[in-house]
N, C-alpha and C positions, 0 to 999 in steps of 0.2 A: 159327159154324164155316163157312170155305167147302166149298163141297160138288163145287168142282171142282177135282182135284190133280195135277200132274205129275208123276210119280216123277221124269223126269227132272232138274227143278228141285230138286226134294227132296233129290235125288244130289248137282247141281252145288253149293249151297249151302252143304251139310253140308262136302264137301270142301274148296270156295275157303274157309269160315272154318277151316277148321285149317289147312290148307298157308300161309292169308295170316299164321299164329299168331296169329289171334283169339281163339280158341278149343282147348282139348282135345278130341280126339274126341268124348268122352260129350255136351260140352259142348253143341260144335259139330252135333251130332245134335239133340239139344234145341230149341236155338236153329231151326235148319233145321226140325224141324216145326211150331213154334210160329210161324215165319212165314208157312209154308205153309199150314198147317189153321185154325191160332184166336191172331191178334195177341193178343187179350183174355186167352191164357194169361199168369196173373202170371210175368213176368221169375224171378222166383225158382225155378221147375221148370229154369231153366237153371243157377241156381246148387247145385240141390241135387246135378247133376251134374257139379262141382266136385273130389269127393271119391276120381274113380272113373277118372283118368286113370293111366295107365302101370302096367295091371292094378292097382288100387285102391292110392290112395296111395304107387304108385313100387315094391308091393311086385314087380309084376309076377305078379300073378295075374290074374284073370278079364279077358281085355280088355276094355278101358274102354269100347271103341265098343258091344259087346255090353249092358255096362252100360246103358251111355244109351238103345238100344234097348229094355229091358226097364224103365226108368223110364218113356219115351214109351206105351208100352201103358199102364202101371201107372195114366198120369193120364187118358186115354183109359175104361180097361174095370176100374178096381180101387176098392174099397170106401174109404170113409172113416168111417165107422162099424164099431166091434166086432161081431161075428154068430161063426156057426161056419163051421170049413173048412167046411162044407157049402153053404156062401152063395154063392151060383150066379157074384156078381162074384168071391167069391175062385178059385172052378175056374175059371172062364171066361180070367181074367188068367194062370192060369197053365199052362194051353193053352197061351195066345198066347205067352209066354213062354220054352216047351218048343218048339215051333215055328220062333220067332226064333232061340235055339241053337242050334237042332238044323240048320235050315238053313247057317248059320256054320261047324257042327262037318262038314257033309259039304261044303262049299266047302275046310275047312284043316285038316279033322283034331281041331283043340284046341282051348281058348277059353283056355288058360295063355297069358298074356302073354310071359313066362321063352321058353320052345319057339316061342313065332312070330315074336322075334326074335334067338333064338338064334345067335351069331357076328357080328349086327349092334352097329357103333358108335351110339348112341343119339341122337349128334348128324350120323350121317351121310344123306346123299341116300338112300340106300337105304330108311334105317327110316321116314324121311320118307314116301316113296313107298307102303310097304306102306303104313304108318295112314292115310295119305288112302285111299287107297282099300281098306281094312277100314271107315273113317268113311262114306264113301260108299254102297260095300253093304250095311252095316247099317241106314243113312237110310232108303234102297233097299225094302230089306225089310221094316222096318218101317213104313212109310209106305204099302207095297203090304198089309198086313195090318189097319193103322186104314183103310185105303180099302174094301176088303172085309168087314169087319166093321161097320161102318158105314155100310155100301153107298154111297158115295159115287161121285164120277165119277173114273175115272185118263182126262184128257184126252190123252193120251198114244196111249192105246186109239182114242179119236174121232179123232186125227190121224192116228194109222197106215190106218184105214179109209176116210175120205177119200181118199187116193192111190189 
């Protein structure tokens, strides 16, 4: 894992592969920390947020970026083994997860897909515009969350002190 992270990279990333249509937001979230934090993550944690674009399969519920944020903690701080809710990875993942929400929800209100692009055309510059950057600040926050939890370095921080 590297141990020294940009957020702002983490941002830039996440964003240029969904606006370049690489990627879905969840996807594109995925992809973006997996380059940044651990190449070594199997490819596949970016597929398994596949499922979770355009509020979960088009239905337009839970934004999908929020999704992909809450699977990145999940492979990060969440159990792979059966235990009980009691099982410190499974509170601790869902902290973090409460946290990444919650954050979201007092940035916009709602994590309904349906209401945060309400009155937008789906293929227009507009809807575009929000979900790159819903994609970004979700990257954003979660990446500032496995940084901290982790304790890892945001060089971001060493650069701004520098100046």
């Amino acid at each position: 894992m590297n141990r020294d992270i940009s957020l702002k990279q983490v941002r830039k990333d996440a964003e240029d592969l969904f606006k370049a249509g690489k990627f879905y937001c969840s996807e594109a979230i995925l992809a973006a920390i997996r380059k940044n934090f651990d190449p070594s993550m199997p490819k596949e944690v970016i597929a398994m947020a596949s499922g979770f674009p355009v509020g979960i399969g088009r239905s337009k519920c839970t934004c999908g970026a929020v999704s992909g944020g809450v699977l990145a903690l999940g492979f990060f701080f969440g159990r792979t083994e059966g235990s009980s809710p009691l099982d410190p990875k499974s509170v601790k993942t869902i902290e973090l997860a409460y946290e990444l929400q919650d954050d979201f929800k007092k940035n916009h209100k709602v994590l309904c897909c349906s209401i945060l692009t309400r009155g937008m055309d789906m293929a227009a510059k507009e809807h575009l515009n929000q979900c790159v950057a819903f994609t970004g600040e979700v990257a954003e926050n979660t990446a500032r969350i496995i940084i901290r939890e982790k304790k890892l370095n945001n060089i971001d921080i060493s650069e701004e002190s520098d100046r």
